[in-house]
C-alpha positions as CSV (number, residue, x, y, z in Angstrom):
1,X,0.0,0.0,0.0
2,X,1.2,3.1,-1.0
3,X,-0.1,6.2,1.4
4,X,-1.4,9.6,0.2
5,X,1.6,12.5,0.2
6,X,-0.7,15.6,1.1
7,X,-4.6,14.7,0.0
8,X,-5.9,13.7,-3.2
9,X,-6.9,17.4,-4.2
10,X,-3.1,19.0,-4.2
11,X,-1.6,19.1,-7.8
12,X,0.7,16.3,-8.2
13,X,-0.3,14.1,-5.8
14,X,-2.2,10.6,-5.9
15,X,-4.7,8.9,-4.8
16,X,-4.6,6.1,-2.1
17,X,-4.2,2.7,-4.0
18,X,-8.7,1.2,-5.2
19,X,-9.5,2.2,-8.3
20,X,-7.8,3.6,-11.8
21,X,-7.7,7.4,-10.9
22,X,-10.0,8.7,-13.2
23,X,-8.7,12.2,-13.4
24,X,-6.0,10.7,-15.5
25,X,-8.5,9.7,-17.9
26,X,-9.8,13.7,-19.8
27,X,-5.6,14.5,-20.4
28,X,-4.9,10.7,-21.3
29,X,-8.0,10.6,-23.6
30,X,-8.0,13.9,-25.6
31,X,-3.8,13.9,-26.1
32,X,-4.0,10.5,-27.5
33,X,-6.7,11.5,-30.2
34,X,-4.4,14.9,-31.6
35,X,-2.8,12.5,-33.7
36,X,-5.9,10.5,-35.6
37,X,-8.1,13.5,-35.8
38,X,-4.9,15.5,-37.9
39,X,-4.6,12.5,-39.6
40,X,-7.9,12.6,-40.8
41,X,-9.3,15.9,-41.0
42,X,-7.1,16.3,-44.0
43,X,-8.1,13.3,-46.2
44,X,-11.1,16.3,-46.9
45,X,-8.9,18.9,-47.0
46,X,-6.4,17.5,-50.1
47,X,-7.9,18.5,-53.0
48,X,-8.8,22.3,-51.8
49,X,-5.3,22.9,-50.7
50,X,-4.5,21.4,-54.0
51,X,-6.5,23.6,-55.6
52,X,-5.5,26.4,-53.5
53,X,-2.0,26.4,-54.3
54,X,-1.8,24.5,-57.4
55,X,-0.8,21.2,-56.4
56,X,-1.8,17.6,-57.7
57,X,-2.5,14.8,-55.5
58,X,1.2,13.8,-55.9
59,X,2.2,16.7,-54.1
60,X,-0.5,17.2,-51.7
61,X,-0.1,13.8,-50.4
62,X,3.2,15.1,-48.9
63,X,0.4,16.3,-46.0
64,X,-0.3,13.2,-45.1
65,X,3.2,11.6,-45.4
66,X,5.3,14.4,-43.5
67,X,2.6,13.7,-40.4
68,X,3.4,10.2,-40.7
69,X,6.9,9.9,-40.9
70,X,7.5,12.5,-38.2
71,X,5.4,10.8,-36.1
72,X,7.0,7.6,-36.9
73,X,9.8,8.6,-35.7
74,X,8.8,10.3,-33.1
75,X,6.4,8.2,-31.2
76,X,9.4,5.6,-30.2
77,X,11.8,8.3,-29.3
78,X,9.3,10.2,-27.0
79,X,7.8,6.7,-25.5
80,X,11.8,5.6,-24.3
81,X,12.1,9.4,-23.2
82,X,8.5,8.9,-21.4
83,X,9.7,5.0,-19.7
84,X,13.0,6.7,-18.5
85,X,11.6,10.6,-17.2
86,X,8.2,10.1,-17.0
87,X,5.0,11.6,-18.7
88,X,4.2,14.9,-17.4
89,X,6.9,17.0,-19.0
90,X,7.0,14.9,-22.3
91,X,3.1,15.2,-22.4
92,X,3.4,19.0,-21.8
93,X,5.9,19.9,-24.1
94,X,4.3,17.9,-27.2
95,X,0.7,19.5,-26.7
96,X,2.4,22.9,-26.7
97,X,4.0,22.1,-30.5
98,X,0.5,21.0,-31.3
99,X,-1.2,24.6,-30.8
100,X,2.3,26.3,-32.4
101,X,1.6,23.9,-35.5
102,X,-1.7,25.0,-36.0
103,X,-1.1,28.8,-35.9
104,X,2.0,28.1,-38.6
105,X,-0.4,26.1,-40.5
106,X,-3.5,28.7,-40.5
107,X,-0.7,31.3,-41.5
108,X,1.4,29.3,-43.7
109,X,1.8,31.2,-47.7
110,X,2.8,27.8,-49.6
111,X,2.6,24.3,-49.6
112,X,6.2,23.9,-48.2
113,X,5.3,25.9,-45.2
114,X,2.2,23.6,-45.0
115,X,4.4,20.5,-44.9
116,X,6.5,22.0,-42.3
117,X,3.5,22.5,-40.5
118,X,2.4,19.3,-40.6
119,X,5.8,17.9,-39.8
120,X,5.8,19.8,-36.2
121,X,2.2,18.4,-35.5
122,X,4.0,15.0,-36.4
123,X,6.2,15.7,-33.4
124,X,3.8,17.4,-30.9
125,X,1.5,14.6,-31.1
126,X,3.8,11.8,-30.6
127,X,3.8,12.4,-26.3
128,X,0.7,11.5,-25.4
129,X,-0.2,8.0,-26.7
130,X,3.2,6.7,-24.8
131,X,2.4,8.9,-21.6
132,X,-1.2,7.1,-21.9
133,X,-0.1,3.9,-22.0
134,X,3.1,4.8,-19.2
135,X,-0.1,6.0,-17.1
136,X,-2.1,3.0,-17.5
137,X,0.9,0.0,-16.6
138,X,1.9,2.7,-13.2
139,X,-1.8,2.9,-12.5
140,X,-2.2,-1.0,-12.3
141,X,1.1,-1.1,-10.6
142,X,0.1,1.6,-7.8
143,X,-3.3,0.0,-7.1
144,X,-2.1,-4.1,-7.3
145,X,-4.6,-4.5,-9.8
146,X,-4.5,-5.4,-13.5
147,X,-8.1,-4.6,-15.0
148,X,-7.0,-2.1,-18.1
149,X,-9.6,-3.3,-20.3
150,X,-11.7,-0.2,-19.6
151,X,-9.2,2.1,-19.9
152,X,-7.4,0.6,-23.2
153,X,-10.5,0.5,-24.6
154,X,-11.6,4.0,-23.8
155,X,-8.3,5.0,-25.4
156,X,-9.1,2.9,-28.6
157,X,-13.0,4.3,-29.0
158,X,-11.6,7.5,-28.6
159,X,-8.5,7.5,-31.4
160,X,-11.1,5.4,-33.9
161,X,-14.1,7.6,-33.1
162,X,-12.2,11.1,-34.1
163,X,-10.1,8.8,-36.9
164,X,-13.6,8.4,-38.5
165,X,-15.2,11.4,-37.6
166,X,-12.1,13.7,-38.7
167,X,-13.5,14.1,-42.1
168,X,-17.0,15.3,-41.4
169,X,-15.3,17.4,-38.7
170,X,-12.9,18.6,-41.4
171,X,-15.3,18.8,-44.4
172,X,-17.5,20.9,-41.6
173,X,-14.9,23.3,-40.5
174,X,-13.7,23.7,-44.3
175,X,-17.1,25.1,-44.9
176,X,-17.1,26.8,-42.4
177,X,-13.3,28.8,-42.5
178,X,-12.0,27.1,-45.5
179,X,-9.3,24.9,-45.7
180,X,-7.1,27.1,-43.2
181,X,-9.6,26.0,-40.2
182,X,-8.3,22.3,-40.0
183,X,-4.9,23.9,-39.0
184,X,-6.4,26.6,-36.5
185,X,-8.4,24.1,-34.5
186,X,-5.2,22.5,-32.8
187,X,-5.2,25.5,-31.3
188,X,-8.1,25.3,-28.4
189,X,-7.1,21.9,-28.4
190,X,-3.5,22.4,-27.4
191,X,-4.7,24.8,-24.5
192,X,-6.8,22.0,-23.6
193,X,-4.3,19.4,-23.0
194,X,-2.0,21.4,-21.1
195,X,-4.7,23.0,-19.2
196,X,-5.9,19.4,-18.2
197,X,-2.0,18.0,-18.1
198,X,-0.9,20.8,-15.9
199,X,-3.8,20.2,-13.7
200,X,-3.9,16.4,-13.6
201,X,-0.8,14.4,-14.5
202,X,1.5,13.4,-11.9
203,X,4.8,14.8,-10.8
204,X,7.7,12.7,-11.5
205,X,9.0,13.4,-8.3
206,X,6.2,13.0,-6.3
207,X,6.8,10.3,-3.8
208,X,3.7,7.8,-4.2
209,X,4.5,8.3,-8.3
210,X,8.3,7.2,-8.0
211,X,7.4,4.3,-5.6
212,X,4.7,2.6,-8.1
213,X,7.5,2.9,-10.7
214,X,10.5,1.6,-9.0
215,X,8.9,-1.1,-7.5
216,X,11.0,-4.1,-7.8
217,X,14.0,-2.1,-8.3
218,X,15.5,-3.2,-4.6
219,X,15.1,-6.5,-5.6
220,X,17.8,-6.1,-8.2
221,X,15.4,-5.3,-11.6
222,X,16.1,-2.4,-13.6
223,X,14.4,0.5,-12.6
224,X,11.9,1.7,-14.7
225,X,11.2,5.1,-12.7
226,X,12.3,8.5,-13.7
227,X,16.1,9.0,-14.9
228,X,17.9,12.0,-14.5
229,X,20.9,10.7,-16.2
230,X,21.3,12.3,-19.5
231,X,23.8,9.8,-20.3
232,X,21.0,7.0,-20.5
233,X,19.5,8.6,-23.4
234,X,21.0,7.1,-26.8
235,X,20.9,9.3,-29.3
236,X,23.0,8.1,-31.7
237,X,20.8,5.1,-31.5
238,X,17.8,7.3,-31.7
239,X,19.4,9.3,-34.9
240,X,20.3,6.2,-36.5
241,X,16.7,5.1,-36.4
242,X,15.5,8.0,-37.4
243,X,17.8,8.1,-40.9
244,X,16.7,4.6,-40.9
245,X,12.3,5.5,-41.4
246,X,13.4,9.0,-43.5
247,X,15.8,7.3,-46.4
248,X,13.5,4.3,-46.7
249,X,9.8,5.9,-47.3
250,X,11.3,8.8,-49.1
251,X,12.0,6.5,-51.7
252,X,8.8,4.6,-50.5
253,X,7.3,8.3,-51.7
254,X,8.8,8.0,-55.0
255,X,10.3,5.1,-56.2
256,X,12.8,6.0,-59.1
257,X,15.7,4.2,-60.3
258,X,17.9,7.6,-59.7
259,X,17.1,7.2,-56.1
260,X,18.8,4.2,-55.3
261,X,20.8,5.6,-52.4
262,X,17.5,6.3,-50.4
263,X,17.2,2.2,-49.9
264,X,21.1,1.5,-49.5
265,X,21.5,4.6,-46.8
266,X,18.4,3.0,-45.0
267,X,19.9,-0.5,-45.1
268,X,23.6,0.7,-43.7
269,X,21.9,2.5,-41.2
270,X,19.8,-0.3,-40.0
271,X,23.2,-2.5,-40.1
272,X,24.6,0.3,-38.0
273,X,21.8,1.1,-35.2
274,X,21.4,-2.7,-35.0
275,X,25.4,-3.3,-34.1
276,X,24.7,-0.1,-31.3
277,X,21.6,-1.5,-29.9
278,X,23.0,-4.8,-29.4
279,X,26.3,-3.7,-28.1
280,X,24.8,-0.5,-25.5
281,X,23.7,-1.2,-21.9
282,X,20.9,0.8,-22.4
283,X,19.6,1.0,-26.0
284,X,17.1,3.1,-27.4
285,X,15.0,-0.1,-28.4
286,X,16.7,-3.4,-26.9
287,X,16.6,-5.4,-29.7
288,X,18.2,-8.2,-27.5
289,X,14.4,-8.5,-25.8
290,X,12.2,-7.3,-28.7
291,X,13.8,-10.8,-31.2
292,X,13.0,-12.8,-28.3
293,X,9.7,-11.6,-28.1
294,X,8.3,-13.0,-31.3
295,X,4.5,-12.8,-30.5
296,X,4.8,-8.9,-29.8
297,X,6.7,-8.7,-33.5
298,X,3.9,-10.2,-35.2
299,X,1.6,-7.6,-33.6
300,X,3.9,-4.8,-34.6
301,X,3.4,-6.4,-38.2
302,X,-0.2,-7.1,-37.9
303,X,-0.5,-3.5,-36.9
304,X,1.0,-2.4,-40.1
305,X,-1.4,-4.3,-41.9
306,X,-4.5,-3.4,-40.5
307,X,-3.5,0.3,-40.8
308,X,-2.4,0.2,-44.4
309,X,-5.4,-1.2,-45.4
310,X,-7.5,1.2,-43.1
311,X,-5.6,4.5,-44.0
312,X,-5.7,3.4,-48.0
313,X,-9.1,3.4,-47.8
314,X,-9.6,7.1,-45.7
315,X,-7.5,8.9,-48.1
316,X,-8.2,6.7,-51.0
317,X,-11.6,6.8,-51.0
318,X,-12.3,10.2,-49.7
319,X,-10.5,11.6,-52.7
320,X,-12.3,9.7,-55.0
321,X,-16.0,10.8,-53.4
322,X,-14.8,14.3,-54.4
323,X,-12.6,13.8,-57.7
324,X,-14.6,10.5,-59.0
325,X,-17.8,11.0,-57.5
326,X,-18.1,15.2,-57.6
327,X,-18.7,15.4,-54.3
328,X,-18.2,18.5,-52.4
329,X,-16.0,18.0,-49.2
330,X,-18.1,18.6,-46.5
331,X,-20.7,15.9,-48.7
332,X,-17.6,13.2,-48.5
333,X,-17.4,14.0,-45.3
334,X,-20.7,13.2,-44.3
335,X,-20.8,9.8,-46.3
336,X,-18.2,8.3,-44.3
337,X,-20.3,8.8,-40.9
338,X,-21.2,5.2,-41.2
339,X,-17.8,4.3,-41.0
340,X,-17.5,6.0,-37.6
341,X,-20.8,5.0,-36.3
342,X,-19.7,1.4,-37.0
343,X,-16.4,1.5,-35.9
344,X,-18.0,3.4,-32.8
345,X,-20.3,0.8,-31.9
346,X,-17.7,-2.4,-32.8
347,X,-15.3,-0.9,-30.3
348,X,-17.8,0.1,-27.8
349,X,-19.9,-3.6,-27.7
350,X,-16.4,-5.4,-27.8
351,X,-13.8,-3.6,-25.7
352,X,-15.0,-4.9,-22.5
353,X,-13.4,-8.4,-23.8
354,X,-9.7,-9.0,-24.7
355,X,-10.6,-11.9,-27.6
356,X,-7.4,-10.8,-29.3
357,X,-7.7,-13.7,-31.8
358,X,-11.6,-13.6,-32.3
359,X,-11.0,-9.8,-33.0
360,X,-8.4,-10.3,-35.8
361,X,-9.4,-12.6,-37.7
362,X,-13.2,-11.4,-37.5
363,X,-11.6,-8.2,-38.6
364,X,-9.2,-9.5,-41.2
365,X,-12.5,-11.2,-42.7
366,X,-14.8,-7.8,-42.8
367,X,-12.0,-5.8,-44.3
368,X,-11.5,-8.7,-47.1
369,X,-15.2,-8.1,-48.1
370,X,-15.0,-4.0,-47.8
371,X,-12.4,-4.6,-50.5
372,X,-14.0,-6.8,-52.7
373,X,-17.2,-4.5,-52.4
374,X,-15.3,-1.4,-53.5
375,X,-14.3,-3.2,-56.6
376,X,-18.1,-2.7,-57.6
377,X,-18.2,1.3,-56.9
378,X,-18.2,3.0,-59.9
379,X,-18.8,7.2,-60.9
380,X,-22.8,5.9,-61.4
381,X,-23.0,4.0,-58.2
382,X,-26.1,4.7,-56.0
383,X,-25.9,6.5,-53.0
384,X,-26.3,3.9,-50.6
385,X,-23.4,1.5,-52.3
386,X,-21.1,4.5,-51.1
387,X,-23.1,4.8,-47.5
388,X,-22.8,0.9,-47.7
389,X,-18.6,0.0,-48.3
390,X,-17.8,2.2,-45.2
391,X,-19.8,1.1,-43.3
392,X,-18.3,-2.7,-43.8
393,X,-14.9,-0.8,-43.9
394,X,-15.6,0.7,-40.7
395,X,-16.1,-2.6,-38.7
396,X,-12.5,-3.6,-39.0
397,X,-11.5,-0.6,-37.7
398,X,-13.3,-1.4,-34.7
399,X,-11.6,-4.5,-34.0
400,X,-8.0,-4.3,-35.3
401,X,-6.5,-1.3,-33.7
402,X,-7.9,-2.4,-29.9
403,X,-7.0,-5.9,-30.7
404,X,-3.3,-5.0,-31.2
405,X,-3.3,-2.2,-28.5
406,X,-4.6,-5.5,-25.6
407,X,-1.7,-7.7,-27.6
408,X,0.9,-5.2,-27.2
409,X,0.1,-4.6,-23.5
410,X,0.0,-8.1,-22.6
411,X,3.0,-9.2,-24.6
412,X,5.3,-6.0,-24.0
413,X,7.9,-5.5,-21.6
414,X,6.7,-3.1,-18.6
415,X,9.5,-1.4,-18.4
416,X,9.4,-0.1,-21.6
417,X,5.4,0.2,-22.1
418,X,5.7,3.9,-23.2
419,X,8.4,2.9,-25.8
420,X,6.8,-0.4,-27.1
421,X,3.4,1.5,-27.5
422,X,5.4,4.1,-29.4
423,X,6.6,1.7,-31.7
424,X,2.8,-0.1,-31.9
425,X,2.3,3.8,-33.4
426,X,5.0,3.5,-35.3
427,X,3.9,0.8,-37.3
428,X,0.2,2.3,-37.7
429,X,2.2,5.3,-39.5
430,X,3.9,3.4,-41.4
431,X,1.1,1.7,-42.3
432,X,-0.4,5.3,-43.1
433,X,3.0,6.2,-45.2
434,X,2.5,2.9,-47.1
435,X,-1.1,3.6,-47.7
436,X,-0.2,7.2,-48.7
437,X,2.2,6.1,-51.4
438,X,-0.1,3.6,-52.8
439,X,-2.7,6.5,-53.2
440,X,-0.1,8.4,-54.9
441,X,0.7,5.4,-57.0
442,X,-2.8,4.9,-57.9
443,X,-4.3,8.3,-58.3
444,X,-0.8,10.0,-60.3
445,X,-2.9,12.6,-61.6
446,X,-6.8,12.5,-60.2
447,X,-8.9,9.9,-58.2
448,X,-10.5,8.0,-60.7
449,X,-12.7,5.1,-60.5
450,X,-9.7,2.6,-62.7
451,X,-7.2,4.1,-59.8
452,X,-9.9,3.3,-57.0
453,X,-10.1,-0.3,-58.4
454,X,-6.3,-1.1,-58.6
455,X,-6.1,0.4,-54.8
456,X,-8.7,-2.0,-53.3
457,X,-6.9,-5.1,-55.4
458,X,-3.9,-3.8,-53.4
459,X,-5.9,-3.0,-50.3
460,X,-7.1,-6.8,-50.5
461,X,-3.9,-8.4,-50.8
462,X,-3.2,-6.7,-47.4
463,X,-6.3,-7.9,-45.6
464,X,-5.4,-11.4,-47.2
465,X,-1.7,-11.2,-45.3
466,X,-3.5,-10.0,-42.2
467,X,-5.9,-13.0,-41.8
468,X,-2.5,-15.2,-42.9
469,X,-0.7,-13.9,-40.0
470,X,-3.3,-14.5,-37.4
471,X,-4.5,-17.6,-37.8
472,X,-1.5,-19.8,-37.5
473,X,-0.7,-17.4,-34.1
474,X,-2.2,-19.4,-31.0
475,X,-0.2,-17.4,-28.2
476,X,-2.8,-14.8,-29.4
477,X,-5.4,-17.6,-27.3
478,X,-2.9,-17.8,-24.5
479,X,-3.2,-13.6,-23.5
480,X,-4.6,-13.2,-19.9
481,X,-4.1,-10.6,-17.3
482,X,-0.9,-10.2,-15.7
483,X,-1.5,-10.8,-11.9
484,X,-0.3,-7.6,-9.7
């Protein structure tokens, strides 16, 4: 039992170990959703900044990409930083680049200044998904209970529920204050999160925090409280990741034969930050436990799966609605609410139960048949066809995401929780960069119907993999609570 420092209401302090501390939840909640709903308010928002500055969808998608690969690299980085100082400052500092990022993006005179824009969001919203999840493990440590399952899966509804709903919010807000408004909007939303973090999150240093991290640490495990010891921090390993994500989906981006140093630089660098991590005491990502750990590999790839086939669709099919169909934005907007009322009511009826397994393959299945439906949308297609395909589309997003975030928490090291979940993000981006390339592969020029057709052959072929990946797994049947 771990007793109360100066009363539950001072700043800082915690609770007396019973029950999750549910102010913890509003901060945890609303910084983990920065990222999806940026993500997705500009799926609508493509083809009037095209428009705006003269840009076709091969440029534009640079939007989406430069989010992606920021946060792809930033999500692992800020979770170690998270596992090793704890969550309160990382949480802070990353919600305040979120409202800076929006003013530079309402402001910005080009598309370069866009991307920039978008690359500092990519950043900014990288803190809070690892703080979440570092909150969550030190919650069930503090109390001697191990009952998440409410709190993952409020986490989950809450980043699919704004994924989905990002582009009505967007095409809404574009009609509104043009394109310019899904920029300014991070804005009340970054006071938000530090008004809430400032408020709620814990001190590192307060004593009843510490304890619940250290605990084992006398009995000769490594630590996993607060460091102060910058030398702890590896950032060549860190850099050398970095170069790693950057070289390889910039050529990912555009594939070209007279960029065939972009692959080779990303290989040498893996060959190097591979030699470091095996050969530091304490490695930016200990590659000596993650190989070991095969079932928490397969989720990281399942993850990737799942997303690319999820984000391919969102950005995919939203610019075809507009380019393909003649939809206005906010219109496209609107007809993917049945995605998000789906995905909505798939988390919310499930995420009381773990099922890992059931919830992949179930998933894998749905998202199969969203792809072959999309292969009979065409520029005539009824209304209710369109209304239809995301709705399918958006049951999979219900069960995937949550199902890898209960695998990952089960199967991860809780030392590193922050850090693992980071790279569970990770792989979601990347899954968005590969999802973003294919819909600049596909649609060179505009979203047309042929283009729409080849991307949900290719969307498919993922969902196929998914479903091959999960069935032969049966430690995914084996995932129980850990006993405190």
């Amino acid at each position: 039992m771990i007793p109360r420092t100066e009363g539950p209401a001072a700043r800082g302090t915690r609770p007396a170990p019973g029950g999750f501390d549910r102010r913890l939840i509003a901060p945890m909640v609303l910084g983990s959703v920065l990222n999806p709903v940026n993500s997705s308010m500009i799926a609508v928002a493509l083809v009037p900044i095209g428009t705006a500055f003269g840009a076709p969808p091969a440029e534009t998608v640079w939007l989406v990409s430069a989010l992606y690969l920021a946060t792809a690299v930033g999500q692992p980085v800020i979770g170690r930083l998270v596992d090793m100082y704890g969550p309160r400052r990382l949480y802070l500092v990353g919600t305040s680049l979120v409202g800076v990022a929006g003013v530079m993006g309402a402001l910005a005179p080009s598309l370069g200044m866009l991307i920039a824009a978008r690359v500092l969001l990519g950043f900014g919203t990288s803190a809070a998904y690892p703080a979440a999840m570092r909150l969550t493990r030190s919650e069930a440590e503090r109390t001697g209970r191990d009952s998440p399952a409410g709190v993952l899966t409020a986490l989950a509804v809450a980043g699919q529920t704004v994924a989905v709903i990002g582009p009505v919010l967007g095409g809404l807000l574009i009609g509104v204050g043009g394109w310019r408004a899904v920029f300014t909007v991070n804005v009340p939303l970054s006071a938000a999160c530090l008004a809430l973090g400032t408020l709620r999150l814990p001190r590192a240093e307060d004593a009843s925090w510490a304890d619940g991290r250290n605990k084992g640490a006398g009995s000769g495990e490594r630590s996993n409280g607060p460091r102060t010891d910058g030398r702890s921090v590896d950032l060549p390993g860190m850099t050398l990741f970095a170069v790693v994500l950057v070289s390889l989906m910039l050529f990912l981006m555009g594939p070209r034969p007279d960029r065939w140093y972009l692959p080779v630089l990303s290989a040498v660098a893996a060959a190097a930050f591979a030699v470091r991590e095996l050969r530091v005491p304490d490695p930016f990502v200990d590659l000596r436990v993650l190989g070991g750990n095969v079932p928490l590999l397969a989720t990281y790839l399942r993850q990737f799966l799942g997303y690319t086939t999820a984000y391919s669709f969102m950005y995919g099919y939203t610019q075809w609605l507009e380019e393909g169909r003649g939809l206005s934005a906010s219109t496209a907007g609107l007809a993917l609410l049945p995605m998000m009322v789906a995905a909505l009511t798939v988390s919310t009826l499930t995420g009381r139960r773990e099922a890992v397994r059931t919830k992949l393959v179930v998933g894998a299945l749905v998202q199969m048949t969203g792809c072959a439906a999309l292969l009979l949308v065409g520029a005539g297609s009824p209304v209710w066809l369109l209304l239809a395909v995301g709705t399918v589309l958006g049951v999979p997003q219900g069960l995937i995401g949550l199902a890898a975030q209960n695998a990952l928490y089960r199967q991860a090291d809780p030392a590193r929780i922050a850090s693992a979940a980071g790279l569970l993000r990770t792989f979601m981006y990347l899954g968005a960069l590969g999802a973003s390339a294919a819909t600049a592969a596909f649609f060179p020029h505009r979203a047309d119907t042929p283009g729409l057709h080849a991307l949900a052959l290719f969307m498919l072929a993922g969902s196929a993999l998914l479903l091959a990946t999960t069935l032969p797994d049966r430690s995914l049947g084996e995932l129980t609570p850990r006993k405190a």
